[in-house]
C-alpha positions as CSV (number, residue, x, y, z in Angstrom):
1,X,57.3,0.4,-10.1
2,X,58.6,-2.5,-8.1
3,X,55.6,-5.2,-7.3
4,X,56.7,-8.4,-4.9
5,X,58.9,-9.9,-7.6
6,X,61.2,-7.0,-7.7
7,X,62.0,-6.6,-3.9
8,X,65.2,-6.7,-2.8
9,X,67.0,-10.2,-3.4
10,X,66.7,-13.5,-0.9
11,X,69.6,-13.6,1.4
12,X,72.1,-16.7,1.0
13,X,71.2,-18.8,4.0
14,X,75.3,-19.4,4.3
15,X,76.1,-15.6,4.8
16,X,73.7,-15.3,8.3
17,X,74.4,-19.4,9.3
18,X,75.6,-19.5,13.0
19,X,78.9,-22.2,12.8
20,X,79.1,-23.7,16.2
21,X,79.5,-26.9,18.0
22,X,76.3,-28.1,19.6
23,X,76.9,-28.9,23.6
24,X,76.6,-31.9,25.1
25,X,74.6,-30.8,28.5
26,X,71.3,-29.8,28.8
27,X,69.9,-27.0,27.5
28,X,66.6,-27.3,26.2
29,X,65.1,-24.8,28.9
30,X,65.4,-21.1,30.0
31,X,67.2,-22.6,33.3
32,X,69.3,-25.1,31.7
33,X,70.5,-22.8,29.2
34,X,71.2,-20.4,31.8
35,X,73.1,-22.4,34.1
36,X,75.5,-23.9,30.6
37,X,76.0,-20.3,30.4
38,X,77.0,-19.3,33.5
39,X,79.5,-22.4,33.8
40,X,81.0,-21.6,30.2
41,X,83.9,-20.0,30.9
42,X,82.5,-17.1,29.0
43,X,84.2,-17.0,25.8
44,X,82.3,-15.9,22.4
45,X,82.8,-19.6,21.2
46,X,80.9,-21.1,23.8
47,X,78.6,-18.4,24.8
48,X,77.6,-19.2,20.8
49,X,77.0,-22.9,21.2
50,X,75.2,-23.0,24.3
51,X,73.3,-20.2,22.6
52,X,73.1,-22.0,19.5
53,X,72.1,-25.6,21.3
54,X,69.2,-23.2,23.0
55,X,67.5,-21.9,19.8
56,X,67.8,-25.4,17.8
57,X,66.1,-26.9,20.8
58,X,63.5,-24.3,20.8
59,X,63.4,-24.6,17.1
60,X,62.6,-28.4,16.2
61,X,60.2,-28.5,19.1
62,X,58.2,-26.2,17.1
63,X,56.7,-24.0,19.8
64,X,54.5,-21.3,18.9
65,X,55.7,-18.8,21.0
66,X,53.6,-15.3,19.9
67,X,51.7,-14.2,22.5
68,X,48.8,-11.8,22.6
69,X,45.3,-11.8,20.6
70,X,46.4,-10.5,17.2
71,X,49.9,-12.7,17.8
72,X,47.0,-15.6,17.3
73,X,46.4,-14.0,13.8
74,X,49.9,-13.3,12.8
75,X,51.5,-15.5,10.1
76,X,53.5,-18.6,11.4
77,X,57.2,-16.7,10.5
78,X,56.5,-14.1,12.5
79,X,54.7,-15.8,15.7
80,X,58.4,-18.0,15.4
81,X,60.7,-15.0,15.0
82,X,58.6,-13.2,18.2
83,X,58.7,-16.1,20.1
84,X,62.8,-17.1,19.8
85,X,63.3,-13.1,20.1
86,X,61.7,-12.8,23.1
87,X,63.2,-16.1,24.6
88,X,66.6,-14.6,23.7
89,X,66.3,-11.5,25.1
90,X,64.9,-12.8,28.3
91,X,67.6,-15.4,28.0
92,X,70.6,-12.6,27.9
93,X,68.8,-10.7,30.7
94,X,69.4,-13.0,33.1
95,X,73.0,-13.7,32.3
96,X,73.9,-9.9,31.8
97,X,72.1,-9.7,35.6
98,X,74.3,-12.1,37.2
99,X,77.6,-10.4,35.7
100,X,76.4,-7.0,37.0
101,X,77.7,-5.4,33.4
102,X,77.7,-6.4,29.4
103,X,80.7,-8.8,28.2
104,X,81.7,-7.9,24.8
105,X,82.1,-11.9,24.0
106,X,78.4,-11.7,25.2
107,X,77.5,-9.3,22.2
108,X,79.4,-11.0,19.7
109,X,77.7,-14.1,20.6
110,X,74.4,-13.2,20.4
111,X,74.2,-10.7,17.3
112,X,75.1,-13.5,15.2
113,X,72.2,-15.5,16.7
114,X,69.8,-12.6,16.2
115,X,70.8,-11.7,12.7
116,X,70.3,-15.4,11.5
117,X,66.4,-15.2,13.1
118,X,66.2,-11.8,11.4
119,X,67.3,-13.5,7.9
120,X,64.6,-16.3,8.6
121,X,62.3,-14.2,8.1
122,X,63.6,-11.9,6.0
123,X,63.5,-15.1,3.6
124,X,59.8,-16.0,4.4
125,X,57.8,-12.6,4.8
126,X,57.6,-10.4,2.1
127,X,56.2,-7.1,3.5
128,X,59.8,-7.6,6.4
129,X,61.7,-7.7,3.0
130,X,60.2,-4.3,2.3
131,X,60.5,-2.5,5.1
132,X,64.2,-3.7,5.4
133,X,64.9,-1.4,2.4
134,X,65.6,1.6,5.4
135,X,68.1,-0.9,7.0
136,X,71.5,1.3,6.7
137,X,74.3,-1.3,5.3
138,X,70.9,-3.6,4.4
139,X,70.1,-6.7,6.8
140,X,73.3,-8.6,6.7
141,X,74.8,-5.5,8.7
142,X,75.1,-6.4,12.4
143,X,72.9,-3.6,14.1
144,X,74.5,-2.2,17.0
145,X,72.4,-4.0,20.4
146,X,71.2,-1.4,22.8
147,X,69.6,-2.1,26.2
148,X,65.9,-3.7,24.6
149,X,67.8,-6.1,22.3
150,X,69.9,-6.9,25.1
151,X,66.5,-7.7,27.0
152,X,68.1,-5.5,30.1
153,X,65.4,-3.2,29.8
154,X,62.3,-3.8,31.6
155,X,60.5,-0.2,32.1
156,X,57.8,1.1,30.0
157,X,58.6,4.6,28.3
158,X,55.9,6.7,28.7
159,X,55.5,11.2,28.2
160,X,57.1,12.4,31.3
161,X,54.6,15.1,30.8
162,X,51.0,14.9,29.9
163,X,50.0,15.7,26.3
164,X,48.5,18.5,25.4
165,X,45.3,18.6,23.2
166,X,44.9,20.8,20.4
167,X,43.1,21.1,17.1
168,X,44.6,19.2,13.9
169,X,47.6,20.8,12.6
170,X,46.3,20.8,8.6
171,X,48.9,23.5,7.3
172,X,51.9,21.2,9.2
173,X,54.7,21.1,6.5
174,X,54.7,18.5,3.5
175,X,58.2,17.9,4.7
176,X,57.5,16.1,7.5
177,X,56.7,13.2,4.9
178,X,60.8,13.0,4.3
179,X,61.1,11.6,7.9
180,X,58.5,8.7,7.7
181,X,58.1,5.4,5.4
182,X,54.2,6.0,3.8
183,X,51.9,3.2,3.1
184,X,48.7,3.0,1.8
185,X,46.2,0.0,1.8
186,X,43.4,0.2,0.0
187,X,40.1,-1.2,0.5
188,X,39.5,-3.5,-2.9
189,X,36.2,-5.5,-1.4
190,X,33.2,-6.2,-3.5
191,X,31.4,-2.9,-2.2
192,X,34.1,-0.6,-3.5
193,X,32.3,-0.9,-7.1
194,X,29.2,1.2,-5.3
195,X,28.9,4.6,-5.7
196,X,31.4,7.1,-4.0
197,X,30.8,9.6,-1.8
198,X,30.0,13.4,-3.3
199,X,32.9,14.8,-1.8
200,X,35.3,12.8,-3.2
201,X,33.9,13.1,-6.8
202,X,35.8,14.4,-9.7
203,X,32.6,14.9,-11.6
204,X,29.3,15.7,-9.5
205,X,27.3,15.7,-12.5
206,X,28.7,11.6,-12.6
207,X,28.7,9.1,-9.9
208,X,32.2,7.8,-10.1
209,X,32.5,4.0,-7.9
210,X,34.2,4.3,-4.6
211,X,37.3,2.1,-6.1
212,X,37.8,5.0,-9.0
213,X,37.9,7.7,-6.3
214,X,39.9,5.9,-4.3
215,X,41.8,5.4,-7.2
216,X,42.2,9.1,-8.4
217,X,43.4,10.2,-4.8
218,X,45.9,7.8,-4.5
219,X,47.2,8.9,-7.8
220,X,47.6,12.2,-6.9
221,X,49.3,11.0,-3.6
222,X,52.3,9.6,-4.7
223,X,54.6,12.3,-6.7
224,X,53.6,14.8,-4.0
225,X,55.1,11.9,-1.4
226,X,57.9,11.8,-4.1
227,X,58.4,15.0,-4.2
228,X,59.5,14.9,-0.3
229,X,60.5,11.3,0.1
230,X,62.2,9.8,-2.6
231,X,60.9,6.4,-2.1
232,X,57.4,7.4,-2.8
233,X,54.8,5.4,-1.4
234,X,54.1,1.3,-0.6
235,X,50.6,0.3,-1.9
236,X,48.5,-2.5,-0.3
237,X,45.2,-4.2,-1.0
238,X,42.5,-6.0,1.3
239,X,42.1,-8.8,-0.7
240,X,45.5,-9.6,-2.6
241,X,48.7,-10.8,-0.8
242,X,50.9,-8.8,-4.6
243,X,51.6,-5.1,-2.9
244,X,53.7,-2.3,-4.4
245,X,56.7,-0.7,-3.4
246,X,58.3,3.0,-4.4
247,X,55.5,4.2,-6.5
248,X,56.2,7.9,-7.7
249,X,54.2,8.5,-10.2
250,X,50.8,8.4,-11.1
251,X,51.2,6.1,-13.7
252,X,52.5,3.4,-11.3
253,X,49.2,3.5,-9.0
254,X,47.2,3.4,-12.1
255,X,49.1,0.3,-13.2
256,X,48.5,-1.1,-9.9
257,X,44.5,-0.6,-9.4
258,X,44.7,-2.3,-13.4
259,X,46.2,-5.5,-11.8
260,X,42.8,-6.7,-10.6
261,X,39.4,-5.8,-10.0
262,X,37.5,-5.5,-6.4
263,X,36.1,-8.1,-5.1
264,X,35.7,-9.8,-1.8
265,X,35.3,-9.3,2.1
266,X,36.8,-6.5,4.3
267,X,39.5,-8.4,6.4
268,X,40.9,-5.0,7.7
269,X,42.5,-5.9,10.7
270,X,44.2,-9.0,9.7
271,X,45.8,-6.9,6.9
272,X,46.6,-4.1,9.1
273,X,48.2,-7.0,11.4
274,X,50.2,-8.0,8.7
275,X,51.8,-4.5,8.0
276,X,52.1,-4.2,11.8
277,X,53.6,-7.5,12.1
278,X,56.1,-7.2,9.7
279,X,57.3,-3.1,10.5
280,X,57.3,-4.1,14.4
281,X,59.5,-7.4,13.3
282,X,62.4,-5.3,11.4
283,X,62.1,-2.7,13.9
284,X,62.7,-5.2,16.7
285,X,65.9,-5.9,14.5
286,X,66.8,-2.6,13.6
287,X,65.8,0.2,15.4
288,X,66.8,2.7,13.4
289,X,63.7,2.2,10.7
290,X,61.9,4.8,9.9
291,X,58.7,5.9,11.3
292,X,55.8,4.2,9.7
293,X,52.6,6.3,8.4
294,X,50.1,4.0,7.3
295,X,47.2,5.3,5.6
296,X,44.5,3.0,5.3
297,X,41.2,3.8,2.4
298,X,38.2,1.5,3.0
299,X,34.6,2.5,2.7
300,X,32.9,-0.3,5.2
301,X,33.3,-2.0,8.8
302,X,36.0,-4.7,8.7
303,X,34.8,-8.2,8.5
304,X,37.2,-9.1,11.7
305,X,36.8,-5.8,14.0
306,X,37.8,-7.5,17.0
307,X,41.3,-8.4,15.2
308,X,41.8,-5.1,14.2
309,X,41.0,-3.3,17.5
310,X,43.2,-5.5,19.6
311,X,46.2,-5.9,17.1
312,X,46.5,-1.6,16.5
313,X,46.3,-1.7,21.0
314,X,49.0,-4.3,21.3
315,X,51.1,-3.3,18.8
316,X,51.0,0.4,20.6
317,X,51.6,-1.3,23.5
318,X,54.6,-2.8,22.0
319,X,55.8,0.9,20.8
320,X,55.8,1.9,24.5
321,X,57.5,-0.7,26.3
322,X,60.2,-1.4,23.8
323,X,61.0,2.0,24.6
324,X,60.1,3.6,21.1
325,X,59.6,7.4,20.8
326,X,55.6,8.6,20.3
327,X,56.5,9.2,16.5
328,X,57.6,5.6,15.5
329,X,54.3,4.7,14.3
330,X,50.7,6.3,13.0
331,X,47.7,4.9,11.3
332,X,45.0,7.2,9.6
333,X,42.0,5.5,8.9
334,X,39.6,7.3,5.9
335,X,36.6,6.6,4.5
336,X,35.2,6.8,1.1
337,X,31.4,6.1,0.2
338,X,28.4,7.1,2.0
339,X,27.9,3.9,4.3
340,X,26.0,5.0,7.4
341,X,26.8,1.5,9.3
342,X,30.3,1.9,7.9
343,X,30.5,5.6,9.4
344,X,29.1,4.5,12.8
345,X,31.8,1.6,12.9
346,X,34.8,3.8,11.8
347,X,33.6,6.3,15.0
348,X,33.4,2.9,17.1
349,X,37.1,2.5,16.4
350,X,37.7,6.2,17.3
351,X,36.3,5.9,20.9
352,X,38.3,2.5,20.9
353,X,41.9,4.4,20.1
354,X,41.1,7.3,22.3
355,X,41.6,4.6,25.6
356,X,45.2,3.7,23.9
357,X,45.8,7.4,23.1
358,X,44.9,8.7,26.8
359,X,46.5,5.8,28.2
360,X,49.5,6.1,26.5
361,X,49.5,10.2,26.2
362,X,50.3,9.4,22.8
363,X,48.4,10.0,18.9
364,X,48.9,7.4,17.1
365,X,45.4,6.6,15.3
366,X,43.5,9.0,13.1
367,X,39.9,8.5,11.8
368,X,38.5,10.6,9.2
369,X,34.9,9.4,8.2
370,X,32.9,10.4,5.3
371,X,30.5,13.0,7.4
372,X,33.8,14.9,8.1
373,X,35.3,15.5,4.3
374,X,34.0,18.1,2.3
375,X,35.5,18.4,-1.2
376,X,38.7,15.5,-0.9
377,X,41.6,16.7,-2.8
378,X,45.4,14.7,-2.7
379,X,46.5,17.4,-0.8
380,X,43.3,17.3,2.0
381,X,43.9,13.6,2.0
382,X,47.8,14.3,2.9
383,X,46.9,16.7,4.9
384,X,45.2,14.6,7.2
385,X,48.1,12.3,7.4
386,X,50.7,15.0,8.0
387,X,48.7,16.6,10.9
388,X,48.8,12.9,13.0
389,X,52.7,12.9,12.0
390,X,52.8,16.3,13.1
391,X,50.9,15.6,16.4
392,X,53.6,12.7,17.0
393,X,56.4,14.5,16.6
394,X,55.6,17.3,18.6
395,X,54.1,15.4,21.7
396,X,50.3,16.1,21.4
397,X,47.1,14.4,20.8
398,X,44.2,16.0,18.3
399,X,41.2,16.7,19.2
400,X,38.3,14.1,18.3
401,X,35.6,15.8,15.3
402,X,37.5,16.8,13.1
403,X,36.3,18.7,9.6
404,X,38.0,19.6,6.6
């Protein structure tokens, strides 16, 4: 079991470090930069030091470049990496539109400039550390830069046809979990020591808490993930910034739930952010990543709703105009415990996603509540999850009310 200690290593700041000779003109803004550029003479060395004088500049002025509602709520390294990414790709737009084509020196110069960003926060983000596990080569490889990392690609990507609806796919194929990176974060809030829900009970003759069910799922979960995916499974909590990476076996999520006990609010959306945040970060990078499946347990309404709802719409929004196919990322929201208010919330959020999904012609959010589960079982609960991968991959959205 590998917990935040045991990620991958730090990278050695002197294997990404840009070498160049900082230029004497201006070139503190998007227009001076561009004009140094455009009177360089256009060889990698200087294309790299007029890049390099651009990004320092942007750098020590300390601009917090993240735009967006939930951008507001990200965590400083990532609202810096956004904010120099997008200025660089905007930045390379311009100069690849006045040549009319792509200069190799222009890609040579700017990978390097990207990859030490990407290192940055490699170094200071934990959960980007994680998810750069799936880079091929690992992140001191140079990813190949396609038309979005160039910044020469403006259109959204939509479905050129409009998705068909149809009714949960719950016998879709185990397998499917092979092709996607599966998180779970689980709700560890004070109320998760209540009494669970019926259906979810190992013993109806005892009232197990919501935290043991959850619990006991979860550790049925991860060798059937294993068993397709030999990764296993990423495990996060609500309330404590430790998370767990490659779980197998059912001894590892047991060991994890032992770390600590519940306790606290439910600040759902800023944690979802932070998974979003730090997936959409390394994908930006590397766009090979695998798909994400997130799967998040909670029994109650999130303490900052209005974080959650608009972080899940822009970061779909992101998916779609960076080009991204309909499968790159899901989130399957399930409750356990009996929580009426919690229920009614949870359906909330389902008539929120449905805008995104219509708009988009895309499924990318699932909600599950309580009234809808009879008898939960580690298969029912991946199940669930495999039908929304299934319903991404095959270009249709499920139909809302659905019982299992």
């Amino acid at each position: 079991m590998q917990r935040l200690q045991d990620l991958p290593t730090y990278l050695n700041p002197a294997d990404t470090q840009v070498y160049y000779e900082p230029i004497s003109v201006k070139a503190h803004n998007h227009h001076h930069a561009l004009k140094a550029l455009n009177g360089s003479g256009h060889s990698r060395e200087a294309l790299m030091a007029i890049l390099g004088t651009y990004i320092a500049t942007k750098e020590n002025h300390g601009t917090s470049l993240h735009t967006g509602f939930s951008g507001r709520c990200s965590r400083p390294e990532v609202q810096r990496y956004d904010g120099l990414m997008t200025k660089l790709e905007s930045l390379s737009h311009d100069y690849v539109q006045k040549h009319k084509s792509v200069p190799r020196e222009w890609v040579d110069a700017v990978g390097p400039h990207r990859r030490h960003l990407f290192a940055e926060l490699y170094n200071s983000n934990e959960i980007v550390r994680a998810f750069s596990q799936d880079i091929l080569g690992g992140p001191l490889v140079l990813p190949e830069l396609d038309t979005y990392a160039l910044g020469t690609m403006k259109t959204s990507q939509f479905f050129s046809a409009r998705a068909s609806t149809r009714p949960s796919n719950l016998n879709a194929s185990l397998s499917t979990l092979s092709q996607v990176r599966t998180v779970v974060l689980v709700d560890d809030s004070g109320s998760m020591t209540e009494s669970g829900h019926l259906s979810w009970s190992n013993n109806r003759g005892y009232p197990e808490s919501r935290w043991l069910q959850a619990r006991r799922i979860l550790a049925g979960i991860a060798p059937l993930v294993a068993m397709q995916n030999a990764h296993g499974i990423d495990v996060h909590f609500l309330n404590r910034e430790p998370f767990y990476t490659g779980l197998r076996t059912s001894a590892a999520v047991d060991s994890a739930f032992d770390y600590d006990s519940p306790g606290g609010g439910t600040p759902t959306g800023r944690r979802v952010n932070d998974i979003l945040d730090a997936y959409m970060s390394t994908l930006r990078y590397y766009r090979g990543l695998m798909p994400l499946n997130l799967i998040v347990i909670t029994d109650g309404e999130a303490n900052d709703e209005e974080i959650l709802h608009m972080s899940i719409e822009e970061h779909v929004t992101k998916i779609v105009h960076r080009g991204f196919p309909a499968h790159q990322f899901g989130i399957e929201f399930v409750q356990v415990g009996d929580c009426q208010y919690a229920t009614r919330h949870l359906e909330k959020l389902e008539e929120e996603v449905s805008r995104h999904h219509h708009r988009f012609q895309r499924d990318v959010v699932g909600v599950t509540p309580a009234t809808r589960i009879s008898d939960m079982n580690p298969e029912k609960m991946l199940a669930i999850s495999v039908s929304g991968i299934d319903a991404r991959l095959n270009g249709y959205m499920r139909s809302k009310g659905l019982n299992v």
